[in-house]
Backbone as CSV, one residue per row, in Angstrom:
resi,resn,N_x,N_y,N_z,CA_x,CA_y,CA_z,C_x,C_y,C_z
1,UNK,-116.892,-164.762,102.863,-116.995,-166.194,103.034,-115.590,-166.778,103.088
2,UNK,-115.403,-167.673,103.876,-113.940,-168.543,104.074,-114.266,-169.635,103.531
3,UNK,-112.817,-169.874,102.510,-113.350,-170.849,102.298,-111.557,-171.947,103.080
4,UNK,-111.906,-173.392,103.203,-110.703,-174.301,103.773,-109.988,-174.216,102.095
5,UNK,-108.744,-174.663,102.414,-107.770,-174.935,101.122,-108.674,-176.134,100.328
6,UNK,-109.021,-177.099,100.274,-109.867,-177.932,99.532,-110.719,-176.620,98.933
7,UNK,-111.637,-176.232,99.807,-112.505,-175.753,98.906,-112.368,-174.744,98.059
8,UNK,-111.292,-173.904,98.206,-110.359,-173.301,97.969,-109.846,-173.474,96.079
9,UNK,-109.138,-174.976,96.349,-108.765,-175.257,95.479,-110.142,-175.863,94.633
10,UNK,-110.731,-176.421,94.545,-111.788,-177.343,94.136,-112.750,-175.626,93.373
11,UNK,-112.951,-174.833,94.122,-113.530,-173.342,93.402,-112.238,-173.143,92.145
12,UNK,-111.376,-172.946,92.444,-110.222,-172.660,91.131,-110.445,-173.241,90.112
13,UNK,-110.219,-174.795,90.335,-110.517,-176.273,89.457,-111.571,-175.839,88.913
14,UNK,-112.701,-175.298,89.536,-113.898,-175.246,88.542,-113.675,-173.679,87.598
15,UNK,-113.888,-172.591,88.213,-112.792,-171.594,87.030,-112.379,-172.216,86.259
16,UNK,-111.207,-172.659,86.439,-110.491,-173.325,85.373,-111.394,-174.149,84.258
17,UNK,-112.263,-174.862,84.620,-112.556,-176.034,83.895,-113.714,-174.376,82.797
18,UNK,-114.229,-173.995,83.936,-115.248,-172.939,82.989,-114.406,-172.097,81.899
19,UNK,-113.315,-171.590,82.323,-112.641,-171.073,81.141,-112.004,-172.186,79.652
20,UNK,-112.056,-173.303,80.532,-111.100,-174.090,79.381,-112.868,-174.070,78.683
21,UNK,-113.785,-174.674,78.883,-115.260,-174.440,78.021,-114.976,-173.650,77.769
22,UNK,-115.101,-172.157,78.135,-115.326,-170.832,76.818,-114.131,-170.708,76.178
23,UNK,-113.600,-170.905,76.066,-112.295,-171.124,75.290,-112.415,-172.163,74.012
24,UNK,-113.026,-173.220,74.034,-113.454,-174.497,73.838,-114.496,-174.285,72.696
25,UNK,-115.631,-172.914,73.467,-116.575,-172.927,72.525,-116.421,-171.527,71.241
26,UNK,-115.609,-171.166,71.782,-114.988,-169.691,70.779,-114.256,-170.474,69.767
27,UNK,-113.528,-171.462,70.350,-112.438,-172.228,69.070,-113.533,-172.911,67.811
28,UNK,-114.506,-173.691,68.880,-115.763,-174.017,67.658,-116.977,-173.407,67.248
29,UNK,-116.759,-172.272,67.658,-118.288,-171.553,66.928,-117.719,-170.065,66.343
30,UNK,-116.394,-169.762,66.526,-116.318,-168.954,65.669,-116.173,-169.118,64.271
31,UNK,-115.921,-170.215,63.498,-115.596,-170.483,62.211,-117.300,-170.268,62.059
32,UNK,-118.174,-170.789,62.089,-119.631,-170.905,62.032,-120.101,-169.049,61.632
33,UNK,-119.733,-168.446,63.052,-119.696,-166.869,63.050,-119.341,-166.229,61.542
34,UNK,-118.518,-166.572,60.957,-118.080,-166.007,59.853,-118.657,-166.658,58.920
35,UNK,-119.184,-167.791,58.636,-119.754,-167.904,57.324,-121.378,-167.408,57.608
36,UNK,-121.889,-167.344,58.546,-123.542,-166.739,58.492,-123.192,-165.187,59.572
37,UNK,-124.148,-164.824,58.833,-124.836,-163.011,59.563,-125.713,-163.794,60.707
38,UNK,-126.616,-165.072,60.493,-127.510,-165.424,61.487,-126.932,-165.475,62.718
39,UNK,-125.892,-166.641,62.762,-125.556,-167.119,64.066,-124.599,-166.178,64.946
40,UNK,-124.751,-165.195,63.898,-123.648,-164.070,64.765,-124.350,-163.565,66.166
41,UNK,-125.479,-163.055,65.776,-126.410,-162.893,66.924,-126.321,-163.567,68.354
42,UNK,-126.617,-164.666,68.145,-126.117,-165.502,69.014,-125.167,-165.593,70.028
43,UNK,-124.268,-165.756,68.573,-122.999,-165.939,69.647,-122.146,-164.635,70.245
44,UNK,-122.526,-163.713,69.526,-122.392,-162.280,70.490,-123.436,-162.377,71.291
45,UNK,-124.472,-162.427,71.662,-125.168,-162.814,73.227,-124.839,-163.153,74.097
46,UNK,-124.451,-164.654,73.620,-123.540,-165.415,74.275,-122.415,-164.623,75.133
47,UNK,-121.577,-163.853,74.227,-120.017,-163.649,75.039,-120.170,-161.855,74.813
48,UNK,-121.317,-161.128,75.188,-121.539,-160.095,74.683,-120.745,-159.284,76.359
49,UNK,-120.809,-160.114,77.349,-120.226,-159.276,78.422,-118.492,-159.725,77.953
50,UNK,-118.649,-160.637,77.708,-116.976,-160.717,77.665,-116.342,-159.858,76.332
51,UNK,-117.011,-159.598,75.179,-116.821,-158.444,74.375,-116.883,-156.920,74.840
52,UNK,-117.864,-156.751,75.268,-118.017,-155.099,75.725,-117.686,-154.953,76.878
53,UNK,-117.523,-155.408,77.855,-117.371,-155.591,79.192,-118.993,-155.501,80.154
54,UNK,-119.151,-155.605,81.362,-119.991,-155.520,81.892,-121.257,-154.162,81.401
55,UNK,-120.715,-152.715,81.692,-121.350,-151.636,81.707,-122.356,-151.481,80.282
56,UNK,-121.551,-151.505,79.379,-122.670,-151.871,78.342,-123.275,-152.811,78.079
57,UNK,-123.016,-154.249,78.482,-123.705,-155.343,78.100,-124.683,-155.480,79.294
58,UNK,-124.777,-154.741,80.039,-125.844,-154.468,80.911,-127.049,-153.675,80.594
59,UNK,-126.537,-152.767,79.341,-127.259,-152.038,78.990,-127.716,-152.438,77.505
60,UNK,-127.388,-152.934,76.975,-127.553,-153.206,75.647,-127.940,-155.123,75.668
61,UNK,-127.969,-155.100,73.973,-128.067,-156.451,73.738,-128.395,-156.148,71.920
62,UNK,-127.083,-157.433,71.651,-127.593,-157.318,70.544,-128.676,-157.918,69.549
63,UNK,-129.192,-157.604,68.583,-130.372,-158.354,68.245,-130.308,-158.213,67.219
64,UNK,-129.338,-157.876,65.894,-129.031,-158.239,64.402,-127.859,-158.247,63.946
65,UNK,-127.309,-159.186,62.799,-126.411,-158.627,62.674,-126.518,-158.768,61.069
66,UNK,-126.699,-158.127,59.820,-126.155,-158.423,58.430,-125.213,-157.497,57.986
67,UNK,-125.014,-157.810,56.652,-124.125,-157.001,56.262,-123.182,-156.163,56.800
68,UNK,-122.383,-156.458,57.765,-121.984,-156.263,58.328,-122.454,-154.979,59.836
69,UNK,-123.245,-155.087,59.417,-124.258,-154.359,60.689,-124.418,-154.795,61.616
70,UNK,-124.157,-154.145,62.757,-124.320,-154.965,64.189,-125.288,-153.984,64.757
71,UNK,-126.977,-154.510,65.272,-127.411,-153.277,65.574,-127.694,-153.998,66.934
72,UNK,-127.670,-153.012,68.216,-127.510,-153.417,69.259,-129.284,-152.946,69.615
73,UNK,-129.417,-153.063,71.007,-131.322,-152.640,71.615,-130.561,-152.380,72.800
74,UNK,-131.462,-151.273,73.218,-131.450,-150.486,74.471,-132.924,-150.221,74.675
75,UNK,-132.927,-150.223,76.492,-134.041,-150.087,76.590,-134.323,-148.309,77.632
76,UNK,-133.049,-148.004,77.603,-132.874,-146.584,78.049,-131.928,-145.755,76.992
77,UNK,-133.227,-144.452,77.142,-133.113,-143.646,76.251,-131.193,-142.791,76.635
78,UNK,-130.816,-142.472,77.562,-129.942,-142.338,77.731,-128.343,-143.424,76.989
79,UNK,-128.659,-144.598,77.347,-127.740,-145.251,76.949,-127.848,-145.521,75.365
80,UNK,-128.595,-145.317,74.691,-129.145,-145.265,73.300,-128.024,-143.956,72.957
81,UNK,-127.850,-143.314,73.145,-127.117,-141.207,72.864,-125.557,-142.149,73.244
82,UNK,-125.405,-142.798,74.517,-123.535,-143.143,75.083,-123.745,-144.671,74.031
83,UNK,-124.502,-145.367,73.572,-123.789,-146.249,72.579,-123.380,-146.187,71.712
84,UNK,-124.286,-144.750,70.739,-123.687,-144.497,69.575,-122.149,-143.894,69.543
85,UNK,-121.999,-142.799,70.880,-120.937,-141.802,70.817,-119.678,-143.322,71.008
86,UNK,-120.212,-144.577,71.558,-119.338,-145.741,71.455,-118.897,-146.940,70.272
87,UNK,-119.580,-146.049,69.123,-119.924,-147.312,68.087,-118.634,-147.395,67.770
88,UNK,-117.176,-146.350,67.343,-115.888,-147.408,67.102,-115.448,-148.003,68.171
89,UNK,-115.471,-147.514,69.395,-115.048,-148.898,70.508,-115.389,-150.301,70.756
90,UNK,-117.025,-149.947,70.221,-117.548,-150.983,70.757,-117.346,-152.217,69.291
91,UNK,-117.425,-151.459,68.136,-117.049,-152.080,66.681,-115.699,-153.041,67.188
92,UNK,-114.760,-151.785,67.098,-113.209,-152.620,67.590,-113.345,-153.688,69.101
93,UNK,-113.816,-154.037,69.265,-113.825,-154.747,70.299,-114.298,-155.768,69.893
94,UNK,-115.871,-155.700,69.251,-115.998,-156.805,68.577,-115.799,-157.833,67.523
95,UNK,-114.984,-156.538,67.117,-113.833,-157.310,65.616,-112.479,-157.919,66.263
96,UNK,-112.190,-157.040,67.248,-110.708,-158.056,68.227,-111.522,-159.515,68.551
97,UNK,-112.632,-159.323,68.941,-112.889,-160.622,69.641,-112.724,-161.936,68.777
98,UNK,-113.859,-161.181,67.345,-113.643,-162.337,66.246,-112.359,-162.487,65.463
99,UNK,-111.465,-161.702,65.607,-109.856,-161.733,65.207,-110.649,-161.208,63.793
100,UNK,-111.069,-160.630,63.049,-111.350,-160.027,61.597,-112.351,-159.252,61.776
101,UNK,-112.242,-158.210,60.903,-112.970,-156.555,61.173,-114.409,-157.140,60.307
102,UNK,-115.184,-157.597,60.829,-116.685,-158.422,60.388,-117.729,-157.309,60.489
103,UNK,-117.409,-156.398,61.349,-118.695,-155.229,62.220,-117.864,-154.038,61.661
104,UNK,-118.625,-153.636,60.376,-118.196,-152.294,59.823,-119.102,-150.655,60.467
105,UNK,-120.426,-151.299,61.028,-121.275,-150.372,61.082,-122.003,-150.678,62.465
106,UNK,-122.557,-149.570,63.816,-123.575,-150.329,64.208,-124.577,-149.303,64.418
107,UNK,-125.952,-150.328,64.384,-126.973,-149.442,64.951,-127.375,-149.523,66.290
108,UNK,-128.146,-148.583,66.686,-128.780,-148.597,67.957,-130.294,-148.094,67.878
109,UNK,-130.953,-149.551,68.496,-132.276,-149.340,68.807,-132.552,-149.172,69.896
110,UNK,-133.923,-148.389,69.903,-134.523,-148.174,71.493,-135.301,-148.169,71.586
111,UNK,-135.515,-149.256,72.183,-137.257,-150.103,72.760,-138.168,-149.624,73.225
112,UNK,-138.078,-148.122,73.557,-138.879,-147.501,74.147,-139.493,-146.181,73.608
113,UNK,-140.334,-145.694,73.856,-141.228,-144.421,73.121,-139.947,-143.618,72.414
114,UNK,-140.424,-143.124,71.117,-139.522,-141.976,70.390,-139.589,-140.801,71.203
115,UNK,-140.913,-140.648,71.590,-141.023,-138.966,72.566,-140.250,-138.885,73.529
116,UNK,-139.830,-140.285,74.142,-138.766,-140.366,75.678,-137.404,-140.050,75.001
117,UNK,-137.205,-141.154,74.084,-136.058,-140.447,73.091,-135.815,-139.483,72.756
118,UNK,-136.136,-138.824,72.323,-135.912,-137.443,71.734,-135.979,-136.345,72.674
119,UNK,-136.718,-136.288,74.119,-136.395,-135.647,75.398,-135.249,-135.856,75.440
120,UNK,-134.572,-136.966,75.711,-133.436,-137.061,75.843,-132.646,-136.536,75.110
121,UNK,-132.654,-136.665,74.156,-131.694,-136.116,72.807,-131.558,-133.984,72.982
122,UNK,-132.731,-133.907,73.409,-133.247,-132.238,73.845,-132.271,-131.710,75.133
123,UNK,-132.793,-132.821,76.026,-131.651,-132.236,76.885,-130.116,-132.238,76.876
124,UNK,-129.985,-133.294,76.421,-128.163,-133.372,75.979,-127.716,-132.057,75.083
125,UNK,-128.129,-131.712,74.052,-128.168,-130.612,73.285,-128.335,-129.455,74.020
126,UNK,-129.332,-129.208,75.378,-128.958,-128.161,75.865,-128.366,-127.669,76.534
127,UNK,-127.328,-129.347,77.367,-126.364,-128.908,77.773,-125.089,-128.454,77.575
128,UNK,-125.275,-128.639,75.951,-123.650,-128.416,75.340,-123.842,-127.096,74.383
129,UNK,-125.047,-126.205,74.753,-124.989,-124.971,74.089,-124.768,-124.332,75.496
């Protein structure tokens, strides 16, 4: 798509204006983040691609967080086996985001049959004997 210099510029302007918002809303909802386990949820939803990047937040989602537990949901049995082997990356990432190490632990759920699970888990294992 072409765009003329107006429109050009006027697409930037709006970027811009969208980043100065998320910027805007990290400055006021992270203080919130740290005094409740509730609203953490949330607001990692919220900015869960801009924490993990695309590939996992495509695949995941998180759906608790206490005690410092962050347990994420998957709905493929595969990506359930590559989130865990990711839990300090994905930890450190989400503790950079909130500037303080808040996510000591995470889990991973999977929304889908244990028997699909655990195929999975069967074959990975037989490829590394």
């Amino acid at each position: 798509m072409w765009y003329t210099p107006e429109r050009l510029i006027a697409k930037l302007q709006s970027v811009n204006r969208m980043e100065e918002i998320s910027h805007l809303m990290l400055t006021v909802l992270k203080p919130h983040v740290r005094r409740s386990d509730a609203s953490a949820v949330g607001f990692f939803a919220a900015f869960w691609g801009t924490i993990v990047g695309r590939a996992i937040a495509g695949n995941s989602r998180p759906i608790a967080f206490a005690d410092g537990t962050l347990t994420l949901e998957t709905d493929c049995p595969n990506w359930t086996v590559q989130l865990q082997s990711l839990e300090r990356e994905i930890r450190e990432a989400v503790n950079r985001f909130l500037g303080e190490p808040r996510v000591t632990s995470l889990r991973v759920h999977f929304s889908g049959s244990a028997r699909e699970l655990q195929r999975t888990i069967a074959r990975r294992e037989q490829r590394w004997l």
